[in-house]
C-alpha positions as a printed Julia matrix, in Angstrom:
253×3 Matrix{Float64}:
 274.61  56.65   8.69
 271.67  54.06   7.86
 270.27  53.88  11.14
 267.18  51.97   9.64
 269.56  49.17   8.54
 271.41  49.3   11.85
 268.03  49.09  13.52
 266.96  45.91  11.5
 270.08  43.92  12.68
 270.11  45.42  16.1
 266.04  43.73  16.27
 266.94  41.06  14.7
 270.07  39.42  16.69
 267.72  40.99  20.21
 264.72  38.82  19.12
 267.09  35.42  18.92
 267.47  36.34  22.67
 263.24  36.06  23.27
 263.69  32.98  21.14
 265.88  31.45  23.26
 265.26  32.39  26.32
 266.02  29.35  28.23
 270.14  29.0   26.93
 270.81  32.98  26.84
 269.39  34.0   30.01
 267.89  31.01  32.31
 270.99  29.26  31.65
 273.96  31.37  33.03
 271.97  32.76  35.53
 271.78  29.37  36.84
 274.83  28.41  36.34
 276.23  31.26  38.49
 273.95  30.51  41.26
 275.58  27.31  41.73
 278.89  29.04  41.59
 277.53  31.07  45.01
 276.41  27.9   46.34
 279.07  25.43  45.61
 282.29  28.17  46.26
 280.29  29.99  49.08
 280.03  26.74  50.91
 282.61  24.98  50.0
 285.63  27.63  50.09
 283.95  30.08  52.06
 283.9   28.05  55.33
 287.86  27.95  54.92
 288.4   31.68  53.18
 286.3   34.07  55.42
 287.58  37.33  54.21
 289.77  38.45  51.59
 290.87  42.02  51.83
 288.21  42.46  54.12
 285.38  41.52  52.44
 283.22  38.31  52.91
 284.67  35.6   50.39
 280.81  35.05  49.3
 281.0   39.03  48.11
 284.52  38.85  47.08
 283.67  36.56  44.34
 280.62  38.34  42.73
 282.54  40.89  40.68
 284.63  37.63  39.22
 281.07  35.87  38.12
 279.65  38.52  36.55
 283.04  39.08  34.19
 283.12  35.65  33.51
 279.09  35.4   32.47
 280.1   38.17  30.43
 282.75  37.9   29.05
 282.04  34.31  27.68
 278.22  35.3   26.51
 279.77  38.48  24.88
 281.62  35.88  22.75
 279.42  33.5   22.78
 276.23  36.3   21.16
 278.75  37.74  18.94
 280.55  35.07  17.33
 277.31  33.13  16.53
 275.05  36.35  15.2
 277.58  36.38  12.93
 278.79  33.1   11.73
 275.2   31.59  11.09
 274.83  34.13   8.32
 277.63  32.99   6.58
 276.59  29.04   7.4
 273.58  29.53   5.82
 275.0   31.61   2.86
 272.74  35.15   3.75
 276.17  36.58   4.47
 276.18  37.5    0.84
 272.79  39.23   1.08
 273.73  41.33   3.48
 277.16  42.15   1.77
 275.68  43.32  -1.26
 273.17  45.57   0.52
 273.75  49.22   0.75
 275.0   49.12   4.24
 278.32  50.59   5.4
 280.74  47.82   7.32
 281.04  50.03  10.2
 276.65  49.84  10.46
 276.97  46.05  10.33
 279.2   45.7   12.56
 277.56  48.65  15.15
 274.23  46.72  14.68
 275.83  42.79  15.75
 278.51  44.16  18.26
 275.76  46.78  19.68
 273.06  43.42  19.94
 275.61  41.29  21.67
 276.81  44.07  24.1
 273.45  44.49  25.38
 272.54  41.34  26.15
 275.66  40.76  27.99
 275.05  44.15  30.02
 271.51  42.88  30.92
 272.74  39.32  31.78
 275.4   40.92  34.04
 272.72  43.68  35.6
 270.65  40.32  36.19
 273.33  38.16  37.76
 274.49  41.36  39.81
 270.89  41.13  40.77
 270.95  37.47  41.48
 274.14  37.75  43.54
 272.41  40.14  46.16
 269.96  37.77  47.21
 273.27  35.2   48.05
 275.19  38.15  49.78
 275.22  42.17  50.77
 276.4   44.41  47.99
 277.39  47.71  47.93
 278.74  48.62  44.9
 281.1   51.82  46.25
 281.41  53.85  42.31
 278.13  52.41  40.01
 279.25  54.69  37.57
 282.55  53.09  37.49
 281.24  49.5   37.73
 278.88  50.18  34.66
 281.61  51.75  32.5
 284.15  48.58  32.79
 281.07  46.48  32.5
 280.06  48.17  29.17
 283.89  48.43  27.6
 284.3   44.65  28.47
 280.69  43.72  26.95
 281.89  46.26  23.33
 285.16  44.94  23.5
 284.49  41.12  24.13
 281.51  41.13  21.47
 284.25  42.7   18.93
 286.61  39.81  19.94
 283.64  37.3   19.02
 282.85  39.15  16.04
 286.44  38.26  14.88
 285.99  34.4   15.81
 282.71  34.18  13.91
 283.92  35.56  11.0
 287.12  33.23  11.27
 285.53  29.88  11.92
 284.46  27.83   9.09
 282.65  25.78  11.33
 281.16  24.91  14.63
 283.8   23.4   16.57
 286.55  26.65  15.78
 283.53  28.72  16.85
 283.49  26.78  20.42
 287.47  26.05  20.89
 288.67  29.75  21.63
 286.24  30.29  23.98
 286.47  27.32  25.76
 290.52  26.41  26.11
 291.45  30.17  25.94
 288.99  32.19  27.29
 287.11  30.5   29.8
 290.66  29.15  31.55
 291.85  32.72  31.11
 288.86  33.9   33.13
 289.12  31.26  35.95
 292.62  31.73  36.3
 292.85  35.77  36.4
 290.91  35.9   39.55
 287.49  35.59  40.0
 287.27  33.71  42.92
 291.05  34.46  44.14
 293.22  37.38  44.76
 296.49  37.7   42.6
 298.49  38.78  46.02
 297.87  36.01  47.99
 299.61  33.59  45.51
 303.64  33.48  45.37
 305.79  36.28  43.82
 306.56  33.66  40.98
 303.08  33.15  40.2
 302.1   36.25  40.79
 304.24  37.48  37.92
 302.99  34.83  35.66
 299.85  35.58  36.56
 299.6   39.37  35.82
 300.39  38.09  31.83
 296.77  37.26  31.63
 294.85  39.99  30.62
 291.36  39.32  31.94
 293.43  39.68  35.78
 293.23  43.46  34.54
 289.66  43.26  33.41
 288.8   42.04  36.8
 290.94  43.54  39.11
 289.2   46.89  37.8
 285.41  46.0   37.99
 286.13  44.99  41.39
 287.57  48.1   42.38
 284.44  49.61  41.44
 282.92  47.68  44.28
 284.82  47.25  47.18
 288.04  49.93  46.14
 290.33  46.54  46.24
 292.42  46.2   43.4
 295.18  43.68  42.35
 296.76  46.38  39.76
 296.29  49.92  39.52
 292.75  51.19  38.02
 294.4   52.92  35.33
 295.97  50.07  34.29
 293.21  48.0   34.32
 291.37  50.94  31.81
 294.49  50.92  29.98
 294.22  47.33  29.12
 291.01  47.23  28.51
 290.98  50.3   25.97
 294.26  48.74  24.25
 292.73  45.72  23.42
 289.49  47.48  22.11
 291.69  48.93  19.76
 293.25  46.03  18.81
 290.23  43.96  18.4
 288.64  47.53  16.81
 291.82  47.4   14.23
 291.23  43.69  13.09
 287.82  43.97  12.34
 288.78  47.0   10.13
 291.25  45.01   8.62
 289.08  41.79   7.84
 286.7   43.71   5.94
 289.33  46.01   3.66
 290.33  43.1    2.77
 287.04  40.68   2.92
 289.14  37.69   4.68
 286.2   34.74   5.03
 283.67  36.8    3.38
 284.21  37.28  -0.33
 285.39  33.87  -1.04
């Protein structure tokens, strides 16, 4: 293992973050404090409790997946396609560095700054509502497996987009919707048995449904599921990015 080389792109894709400071932390962080304003107000005064928690604290578990999960992509997909935009894909193609250490060294950058995002917002959120997160240790495993496996999944669309509006559209008409629909600021049994089944086809209900166990022991499917799904599609994403480089699909030509 070439942990020097894994080191350089680990630094590397972390300094961007210093860089820009203002879009990758500022920026969601802001973003869900209106979400605590505007659906605390707004649908709080109508929704007191759900499940017996405060709607205000209902909801946090749901913002932090979505932050995450979309700046998982987000870090990801773009550490990785601006190398090949710029053409010092090659470079680091021809270096003697092992797939698996380039991919340990972008996946590993993006997966941290979505765990320290989510550790801030988590922070953020307690100074809207009370928290008391009832199994940390669970809550920082899912939040860890969704950051690895959601920084995978944008691995995969930076390496497939051959330019800047592919790298935006998956994110933003699949997984954003996905997220808003799957529960974050709902649960999936108070809707109709008809939607509800429709409903639990969306995978990121799973996703969430666990991490918000971990808080309040309230769950829309079973926790095992929930780690089920997630580890599944870890392997899945895990199996494709094995499969793009055997074969060097958007990279060797």
């Amino acid at each position: 293992m070439n942990w020097r080389a894994v080191q350089a792109i680990y630094l590397f894709e972390m300094a961007r973050t210093w860089r820009t400071l203002l879009q990758s932390i500022v920026s969601p962080v802001v973003s869900t404090s209106l979400y605590f304003v505007v659906f605390g107000a707004a649908i709080g005064s109508r929704i007191t409790e759900v499940d017996g928690v405060s709607y205000g604290t209902f909801i946090v578990p749901g913002l932090v997946m979505l932050s995450v999960l979309t700046q998982s992509i987000a870090n990801a997909s773009f550490g990785i396609y601006f190398p090949k935009f710029v053409g010092t894909i090659y470079e680091l193609l021809s270096a003697p560095v092992s797939y698996f250490e380039i991919v340990l060294g972008y996946v590993g950058a993006a997966a941290t700054k979505s765990i320290v995002l989510g550790l801030i917002i988590l922070a953020t959120a307690a100074l809207f509502v009370p928290l008391h997160i009832m199994h940390p240790w669970w809550m920082l495993t899912f939040l860890v497996l969704t950051a690895v496996t959601f920084s995978l999944f944008g691995f995969i669309i930076g390496i497939w987009a051959d330019g800047f509006e592919k790298l935006q559209m998956i994110p933003m008409l699949v997984v954003t919707p996905l997220t808003f629909l799957g529960g974050s600021f709902y649960s999936v049994n108070m809707l109709p048995s008809g939607w509800r089944t429709i409903t639990l086809l969306n995978p990121v209900v799973y996703l969430i449904s666990g991490f918000r166990w971990s808080f309040y022991e309230i769950a829309d499917v079973s926790v095992s599921l929930s780690i089920g799904m997630t580890l599944g599609f870890l392997v899945v994403c895990m199996g494709l990015v094995w499969w793009i480089f055997k074969t060097g699909y958007r990279l060797k030509n």
